[in-house]
Rosetta silent file (secondary structure, phi, psi, omega in degrees, C-alpha in Angstrom):
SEQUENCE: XXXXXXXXXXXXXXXXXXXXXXXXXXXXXXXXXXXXXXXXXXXXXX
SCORE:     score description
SCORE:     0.000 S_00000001
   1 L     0.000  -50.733  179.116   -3.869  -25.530   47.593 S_00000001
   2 H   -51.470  -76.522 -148.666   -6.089  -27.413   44.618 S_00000001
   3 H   -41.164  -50.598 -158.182   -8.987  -25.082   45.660 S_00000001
   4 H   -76.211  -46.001  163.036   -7.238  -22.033   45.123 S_00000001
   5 H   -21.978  -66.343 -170.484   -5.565  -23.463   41.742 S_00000001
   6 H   -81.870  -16.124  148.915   -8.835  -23.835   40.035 S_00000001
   7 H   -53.088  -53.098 -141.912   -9.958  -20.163   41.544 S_00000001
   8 H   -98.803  -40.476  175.794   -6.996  -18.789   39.986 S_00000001
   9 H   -66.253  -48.934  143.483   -7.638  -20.854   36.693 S_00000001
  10 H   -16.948  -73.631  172.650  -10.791  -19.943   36.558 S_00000001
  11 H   -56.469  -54.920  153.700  -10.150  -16.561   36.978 S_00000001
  12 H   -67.908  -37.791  179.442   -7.738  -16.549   33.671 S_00000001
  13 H   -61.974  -42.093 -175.010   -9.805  -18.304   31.459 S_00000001
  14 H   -59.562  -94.635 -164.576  -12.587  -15.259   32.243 S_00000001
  15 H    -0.631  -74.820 -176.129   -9.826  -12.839   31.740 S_00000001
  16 H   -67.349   -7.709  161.707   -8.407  -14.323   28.620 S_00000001
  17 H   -75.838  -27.878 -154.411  -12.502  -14.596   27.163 S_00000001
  18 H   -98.868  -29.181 -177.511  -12.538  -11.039   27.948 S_00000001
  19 H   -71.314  -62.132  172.560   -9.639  -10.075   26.186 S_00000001
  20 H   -47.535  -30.867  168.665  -10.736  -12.369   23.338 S_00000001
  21 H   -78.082  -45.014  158.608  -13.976  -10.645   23.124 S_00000001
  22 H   -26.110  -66.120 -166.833  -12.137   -7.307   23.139 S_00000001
  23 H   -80.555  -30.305 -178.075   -9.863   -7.983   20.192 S_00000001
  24 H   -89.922   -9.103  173.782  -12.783   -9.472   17.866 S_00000001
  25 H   -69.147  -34.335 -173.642  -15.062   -5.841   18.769 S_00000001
  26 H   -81.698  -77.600  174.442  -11.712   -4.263   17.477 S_00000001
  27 H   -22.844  -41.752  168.980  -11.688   -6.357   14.520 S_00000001
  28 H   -63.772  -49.566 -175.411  -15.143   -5.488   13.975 S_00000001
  29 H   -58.958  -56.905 -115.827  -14.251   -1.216   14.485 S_00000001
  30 H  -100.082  -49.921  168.541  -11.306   -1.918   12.216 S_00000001
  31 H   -20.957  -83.394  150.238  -13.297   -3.637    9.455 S_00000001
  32 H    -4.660  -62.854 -176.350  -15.626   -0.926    9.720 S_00000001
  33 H   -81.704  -32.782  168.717  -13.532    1.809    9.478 S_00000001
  34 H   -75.585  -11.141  167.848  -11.869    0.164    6.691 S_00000001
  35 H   -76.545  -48.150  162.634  -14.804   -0.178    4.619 S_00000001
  36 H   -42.334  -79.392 -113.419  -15.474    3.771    5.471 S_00000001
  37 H  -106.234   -3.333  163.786  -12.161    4.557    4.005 S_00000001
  38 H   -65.110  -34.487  179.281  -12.573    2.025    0.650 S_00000001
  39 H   -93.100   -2.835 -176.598  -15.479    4.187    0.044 S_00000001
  40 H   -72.302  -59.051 -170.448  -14.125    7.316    0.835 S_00000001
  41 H   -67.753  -21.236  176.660  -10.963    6.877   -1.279 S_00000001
  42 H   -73.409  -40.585  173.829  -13.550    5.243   -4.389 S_00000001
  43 H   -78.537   15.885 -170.339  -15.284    8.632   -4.282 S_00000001
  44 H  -125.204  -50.265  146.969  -12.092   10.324   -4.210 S_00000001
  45 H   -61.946  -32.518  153.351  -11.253    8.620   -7.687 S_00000001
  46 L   -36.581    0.000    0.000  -14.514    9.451   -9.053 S_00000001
């Protein structure tokens, strides 16, 4: 029973890293995109 505990715990902590890695590349795109559209919309007031 322990063995398989720490398998299975194991196995969420990758998961939840992977997720976690996920969500800060999206943070990064979102960033991103929002700096495209601050310059879009500054050239748009121009």
């Amino acid at each position: 029973m322990e063995l398989l505990q720490t398998e299975f715990k194991k196995e969420i902590k990758e998961v939840i890293n992977k997720i976690t890695m996920e969500k800060t590349e999206l943070q990064g795109d979102s960033k991103t995109i929002n700096t495209k559209l601050d310059g879009v919309s500054d050239r748009i007031r121009l």
